[in-house]
Structure formats: structure tokens, C-alpha cells
DRENKEVO-250358 format. One record per residue: residue number from 1; z, x, y of N, C-alpha, C, O in turn. Coordinates in Angstrom, 2 decimals, decimal comma. Each point is the difference from the previous one (the first is absolute). Layout:
! residues N
> NUM / Z / X / Y / Z / X / Y / Z / X / Y / Z / X / Y
...
! end
This chain:
! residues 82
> 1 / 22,44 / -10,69 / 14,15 / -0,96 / -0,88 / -0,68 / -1,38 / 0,67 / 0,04 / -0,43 / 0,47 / 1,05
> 2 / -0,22 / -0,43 / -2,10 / -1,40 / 0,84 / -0,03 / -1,05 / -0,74 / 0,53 / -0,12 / -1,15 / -0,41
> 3 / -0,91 / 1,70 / 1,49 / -0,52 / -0,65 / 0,07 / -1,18 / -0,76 / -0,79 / -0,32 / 0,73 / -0,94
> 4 / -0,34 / -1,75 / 0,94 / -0,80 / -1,21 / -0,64 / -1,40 / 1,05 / -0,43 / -0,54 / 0,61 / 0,93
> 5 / 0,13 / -0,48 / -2,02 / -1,21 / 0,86 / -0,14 / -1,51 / -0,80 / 0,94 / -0,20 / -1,20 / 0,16
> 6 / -0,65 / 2,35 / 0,31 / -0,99 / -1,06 / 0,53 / -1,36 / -0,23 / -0,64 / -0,97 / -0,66 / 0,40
> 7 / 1,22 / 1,68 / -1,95 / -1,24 / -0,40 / -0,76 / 0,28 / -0,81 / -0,77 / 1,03 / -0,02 / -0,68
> 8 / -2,23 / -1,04 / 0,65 / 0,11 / -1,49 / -0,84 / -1,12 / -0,13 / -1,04 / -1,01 / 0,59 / -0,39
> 9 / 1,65 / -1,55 / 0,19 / -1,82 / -0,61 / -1,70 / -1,44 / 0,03 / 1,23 / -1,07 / 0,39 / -0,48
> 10 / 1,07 / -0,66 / 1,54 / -0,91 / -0,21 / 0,71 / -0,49 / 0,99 / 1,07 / -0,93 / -0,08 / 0,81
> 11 / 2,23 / 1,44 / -1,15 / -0,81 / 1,28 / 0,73 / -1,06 / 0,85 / -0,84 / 0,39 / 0,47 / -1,07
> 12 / -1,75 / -0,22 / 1,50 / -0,85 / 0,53 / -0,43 / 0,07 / 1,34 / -0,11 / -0,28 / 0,64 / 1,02
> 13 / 0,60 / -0,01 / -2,06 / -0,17 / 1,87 / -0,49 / -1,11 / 0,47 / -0,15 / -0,79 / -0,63 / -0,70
> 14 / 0,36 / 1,95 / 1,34 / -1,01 / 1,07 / -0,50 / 0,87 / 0,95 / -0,01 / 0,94 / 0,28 / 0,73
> 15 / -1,66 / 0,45 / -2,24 / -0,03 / 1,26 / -0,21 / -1,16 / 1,23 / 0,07 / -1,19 / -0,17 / -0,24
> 16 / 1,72 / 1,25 / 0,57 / -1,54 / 1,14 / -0,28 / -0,63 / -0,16 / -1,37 / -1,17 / -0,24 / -0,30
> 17 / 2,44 / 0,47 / -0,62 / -0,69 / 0,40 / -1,57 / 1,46 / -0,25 / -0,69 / 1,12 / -0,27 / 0,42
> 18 / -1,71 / 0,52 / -1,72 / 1,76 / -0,86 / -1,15 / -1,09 / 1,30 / -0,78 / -1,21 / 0,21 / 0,05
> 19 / 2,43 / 0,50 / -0,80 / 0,18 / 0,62 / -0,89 / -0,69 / -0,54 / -1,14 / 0,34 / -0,92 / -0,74
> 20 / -1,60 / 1,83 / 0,73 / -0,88 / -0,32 / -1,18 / -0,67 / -1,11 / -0,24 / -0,48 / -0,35 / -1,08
> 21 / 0,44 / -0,27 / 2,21 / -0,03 / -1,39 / 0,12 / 0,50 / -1,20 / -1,02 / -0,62 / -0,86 / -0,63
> 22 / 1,72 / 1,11 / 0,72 / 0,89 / -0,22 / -1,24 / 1,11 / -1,32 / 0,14 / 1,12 / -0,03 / -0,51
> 23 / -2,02 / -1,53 / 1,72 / 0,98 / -0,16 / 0,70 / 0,76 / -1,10 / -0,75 / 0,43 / -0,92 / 0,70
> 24 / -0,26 / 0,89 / -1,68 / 0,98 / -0,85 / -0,88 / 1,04 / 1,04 / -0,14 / 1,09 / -0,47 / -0,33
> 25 / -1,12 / 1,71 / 0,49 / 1,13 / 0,80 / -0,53 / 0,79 / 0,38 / 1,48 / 1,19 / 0,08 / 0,30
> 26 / -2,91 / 0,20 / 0,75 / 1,01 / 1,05 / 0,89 / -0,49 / -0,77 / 1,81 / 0,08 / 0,64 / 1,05
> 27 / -0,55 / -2,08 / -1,17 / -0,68 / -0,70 / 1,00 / 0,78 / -0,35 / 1,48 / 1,19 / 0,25 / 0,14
> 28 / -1,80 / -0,70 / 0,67 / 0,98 / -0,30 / 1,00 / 0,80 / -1,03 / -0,24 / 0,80 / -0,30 / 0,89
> 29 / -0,80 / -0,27 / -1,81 / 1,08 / -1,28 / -0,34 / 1,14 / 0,32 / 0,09 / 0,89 / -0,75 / 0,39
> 30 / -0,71 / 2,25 / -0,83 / 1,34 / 0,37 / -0,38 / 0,66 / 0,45 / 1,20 / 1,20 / 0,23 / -0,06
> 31 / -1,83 / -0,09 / 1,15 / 0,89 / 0,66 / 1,29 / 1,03 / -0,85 / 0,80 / 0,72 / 0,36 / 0,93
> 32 / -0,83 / -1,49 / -1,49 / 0,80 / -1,24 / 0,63 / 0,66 / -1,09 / -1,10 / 0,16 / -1,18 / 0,31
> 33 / 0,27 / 1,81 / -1,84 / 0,00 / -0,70 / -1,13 / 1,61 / -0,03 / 0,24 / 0,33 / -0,84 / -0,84
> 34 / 0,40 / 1,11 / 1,23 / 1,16 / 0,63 / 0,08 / 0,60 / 0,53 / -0,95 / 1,23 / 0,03 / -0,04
> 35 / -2,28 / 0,67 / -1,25 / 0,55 / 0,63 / -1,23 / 0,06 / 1,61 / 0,07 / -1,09 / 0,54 / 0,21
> 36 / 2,28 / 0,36 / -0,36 / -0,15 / 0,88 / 0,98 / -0,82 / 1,04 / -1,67 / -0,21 / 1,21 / -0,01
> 37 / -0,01 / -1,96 / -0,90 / -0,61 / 0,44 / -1,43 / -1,94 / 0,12 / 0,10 / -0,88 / 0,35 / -0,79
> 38 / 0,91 / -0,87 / 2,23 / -1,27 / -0,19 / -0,27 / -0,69 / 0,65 / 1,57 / 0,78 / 0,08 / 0,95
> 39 / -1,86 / 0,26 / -0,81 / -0,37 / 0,47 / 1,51 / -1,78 / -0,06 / 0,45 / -0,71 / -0,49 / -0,87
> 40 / 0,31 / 0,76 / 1,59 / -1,69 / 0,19 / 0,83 / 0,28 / 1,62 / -0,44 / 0,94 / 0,78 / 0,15
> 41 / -2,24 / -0,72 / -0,76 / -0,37 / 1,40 / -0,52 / -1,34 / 0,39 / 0,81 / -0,89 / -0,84 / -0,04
> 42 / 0,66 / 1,91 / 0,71 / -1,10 / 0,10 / 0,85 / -0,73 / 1,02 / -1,09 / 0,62 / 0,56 / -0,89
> 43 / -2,23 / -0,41 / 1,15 / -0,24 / 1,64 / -0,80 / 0,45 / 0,84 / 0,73 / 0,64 / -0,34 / 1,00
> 44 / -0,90 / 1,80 / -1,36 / 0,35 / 0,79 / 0,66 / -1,09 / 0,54 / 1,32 / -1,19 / -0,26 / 0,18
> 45 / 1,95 / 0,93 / 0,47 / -1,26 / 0,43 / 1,32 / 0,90 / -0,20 / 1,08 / 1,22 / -0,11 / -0,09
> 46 / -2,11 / 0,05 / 1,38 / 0,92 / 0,12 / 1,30 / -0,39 / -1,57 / 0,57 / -0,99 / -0,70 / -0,21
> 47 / 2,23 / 0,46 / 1,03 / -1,00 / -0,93 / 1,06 / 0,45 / -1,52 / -0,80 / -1,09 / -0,56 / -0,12
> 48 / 1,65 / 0,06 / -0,19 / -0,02 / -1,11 / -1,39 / 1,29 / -1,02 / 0,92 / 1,18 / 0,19 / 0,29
> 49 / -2,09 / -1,23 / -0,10 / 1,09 / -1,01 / 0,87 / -0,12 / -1,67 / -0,44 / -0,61 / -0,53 / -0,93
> 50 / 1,33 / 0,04 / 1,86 / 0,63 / -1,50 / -0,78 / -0,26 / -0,53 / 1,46 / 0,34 / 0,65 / 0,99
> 51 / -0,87 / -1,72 / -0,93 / -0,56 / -1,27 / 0,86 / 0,90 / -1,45 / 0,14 / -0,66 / -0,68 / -0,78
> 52 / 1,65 / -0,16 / 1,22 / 0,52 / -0,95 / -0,06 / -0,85 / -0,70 / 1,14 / -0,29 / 0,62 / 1,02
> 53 / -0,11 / -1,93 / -1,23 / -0,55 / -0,56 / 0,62 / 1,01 / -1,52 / 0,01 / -0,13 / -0,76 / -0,96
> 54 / 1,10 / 0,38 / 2,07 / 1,16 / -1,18 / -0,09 / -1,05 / -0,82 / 0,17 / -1,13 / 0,36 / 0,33
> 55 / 1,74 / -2,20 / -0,69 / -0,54 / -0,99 / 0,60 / -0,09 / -1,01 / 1,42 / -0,68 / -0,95 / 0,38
> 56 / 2,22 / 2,06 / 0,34 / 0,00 / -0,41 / 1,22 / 0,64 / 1,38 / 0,38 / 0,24 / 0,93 / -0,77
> 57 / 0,03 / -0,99 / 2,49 / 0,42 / 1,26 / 0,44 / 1,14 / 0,08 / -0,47 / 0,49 / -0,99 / -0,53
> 58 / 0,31 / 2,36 / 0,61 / 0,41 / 0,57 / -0,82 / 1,29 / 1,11 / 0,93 / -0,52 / 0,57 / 0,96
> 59 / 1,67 / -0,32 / -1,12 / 0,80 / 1,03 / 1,17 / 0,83 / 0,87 / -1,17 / 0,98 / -0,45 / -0,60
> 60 / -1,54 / 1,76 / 0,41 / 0,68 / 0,95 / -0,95 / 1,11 / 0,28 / 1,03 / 0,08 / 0,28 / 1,20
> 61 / 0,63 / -0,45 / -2,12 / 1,52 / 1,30 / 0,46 / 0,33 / 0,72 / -0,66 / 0,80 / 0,85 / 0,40
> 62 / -1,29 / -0,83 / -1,86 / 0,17 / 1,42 / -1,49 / -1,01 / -0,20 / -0,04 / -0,78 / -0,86 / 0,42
> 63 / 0,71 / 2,50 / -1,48 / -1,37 / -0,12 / -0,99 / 1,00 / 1,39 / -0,88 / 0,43 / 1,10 / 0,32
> 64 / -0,43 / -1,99 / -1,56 / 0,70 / 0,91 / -0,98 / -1,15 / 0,21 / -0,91 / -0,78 / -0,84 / -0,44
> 65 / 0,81 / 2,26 / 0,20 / -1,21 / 0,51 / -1,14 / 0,88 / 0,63 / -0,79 / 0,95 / 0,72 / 0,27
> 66 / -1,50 / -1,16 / -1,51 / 0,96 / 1,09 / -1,70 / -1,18 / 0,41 / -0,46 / -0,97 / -0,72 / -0,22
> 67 / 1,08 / 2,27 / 0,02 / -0,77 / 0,44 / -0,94 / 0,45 / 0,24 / -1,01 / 1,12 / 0,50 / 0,00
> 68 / -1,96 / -0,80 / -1,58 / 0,30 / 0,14 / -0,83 / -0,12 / 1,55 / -0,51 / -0,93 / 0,78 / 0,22
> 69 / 2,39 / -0,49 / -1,12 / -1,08 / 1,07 / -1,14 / 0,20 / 1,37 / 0,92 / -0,87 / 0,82 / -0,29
> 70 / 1,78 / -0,36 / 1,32 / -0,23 / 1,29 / 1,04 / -0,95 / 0,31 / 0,53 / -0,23 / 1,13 / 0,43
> 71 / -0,84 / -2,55 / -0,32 / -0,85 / 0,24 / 0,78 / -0,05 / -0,68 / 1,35 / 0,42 / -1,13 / 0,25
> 72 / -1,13 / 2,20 / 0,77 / 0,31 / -0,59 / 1,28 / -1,13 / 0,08 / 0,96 / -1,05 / 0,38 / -0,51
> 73 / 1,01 / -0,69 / 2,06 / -1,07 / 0,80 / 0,68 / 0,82 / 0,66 / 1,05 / 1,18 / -0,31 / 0,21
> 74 / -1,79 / 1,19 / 0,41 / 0,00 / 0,43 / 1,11 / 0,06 / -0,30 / 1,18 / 0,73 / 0,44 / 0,88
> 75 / -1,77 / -1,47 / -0,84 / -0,59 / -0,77 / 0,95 / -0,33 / -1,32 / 0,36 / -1,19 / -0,32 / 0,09
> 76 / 2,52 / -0,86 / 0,22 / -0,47 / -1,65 / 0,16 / -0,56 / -0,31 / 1,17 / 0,20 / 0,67 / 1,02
> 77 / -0,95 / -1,69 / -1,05 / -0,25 / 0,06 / 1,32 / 0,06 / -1,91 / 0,21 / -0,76 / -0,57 / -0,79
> 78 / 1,31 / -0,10 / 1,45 / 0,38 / -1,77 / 0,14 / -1,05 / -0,13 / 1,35 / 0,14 / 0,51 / 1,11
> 79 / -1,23 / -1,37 / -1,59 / -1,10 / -0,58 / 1,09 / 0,69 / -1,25 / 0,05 / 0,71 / -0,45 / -0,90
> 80 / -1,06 / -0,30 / 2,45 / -0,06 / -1,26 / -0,40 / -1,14 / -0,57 / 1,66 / -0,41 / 0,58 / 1,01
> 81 / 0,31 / -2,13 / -1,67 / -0,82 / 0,08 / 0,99 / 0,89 / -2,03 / 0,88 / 0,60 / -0,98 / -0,44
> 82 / -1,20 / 1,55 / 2,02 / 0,55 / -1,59 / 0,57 / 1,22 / 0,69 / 1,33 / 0,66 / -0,78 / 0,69
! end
């Protein structure tokens, strides 16, 4: 059984930057839309990260990332705080 996702209508997203600032096309809406047609487009550069802020505490046991397109990083790095 998969587990229950823990981002909701009421978890708060930041992004660094959206592609061209373009965010009807390429915004953070799309990182949690479950349309796999659609995605968070960052600009380009180094350093470019994503912020979840839950409405109560919170206990990861995954964190699945898809990159779109053969693009990837090198380097994740999972903060959390508590």
C-alpha cells in the first residue's frame, strides 16, 4: 500500500526562480499536480531549491524526485527542522 502523500492544499511552496518567469506554464503548481505532462521549471544556474512548509508536524519516510526532460542534479540535499 503506498504511502498517504504529505503535501496538501494547505502546505506552503517556495521556489528560487520558474523559468522565465513563466509561472502559468512552468510554476510551482505543477510539482504536486499529479500530471506527469506538466512540471516546476527553475531558470538556469546553480543552487535552485524548493521550500515545503506542512501545516502540522510532519514524519518523511520517502522523498521521490522525477526529473524531467534528462535533466538532473548532482547534488540533493533534504533539511528539516524539529
Amino acid at each position: 500500500m503506498p504511502a498517504e502523500p504529505l503535501v496538501c492544499a494547505d502546505t506552503a511552496t517556495r521556489v528560487s526562480s520558474v523559468l522565465n518567469r513563466d509561472v502559468k506554464q512552468f510554476g510551482k503548481k505543477h510539482m504536486f499536480d499529479a500530471n506527469e505532462e506538466t512540471c516546476w521549471n527553475s531558470d538556469q544556474g546553480s543552487c535552485q531549491w524548493v521550500t515545503l512548509d506542512f501545516p502540522r508536524t510532519v514524519r518523511v519516510s520517502q522523498l521521490h524526485i522525477q526529473f524531467q526532460g534528462g535533466f538532473s542534479s548532482r547534488l540533493c540535499t533534504l533539511e528539516g527542522e524539529g
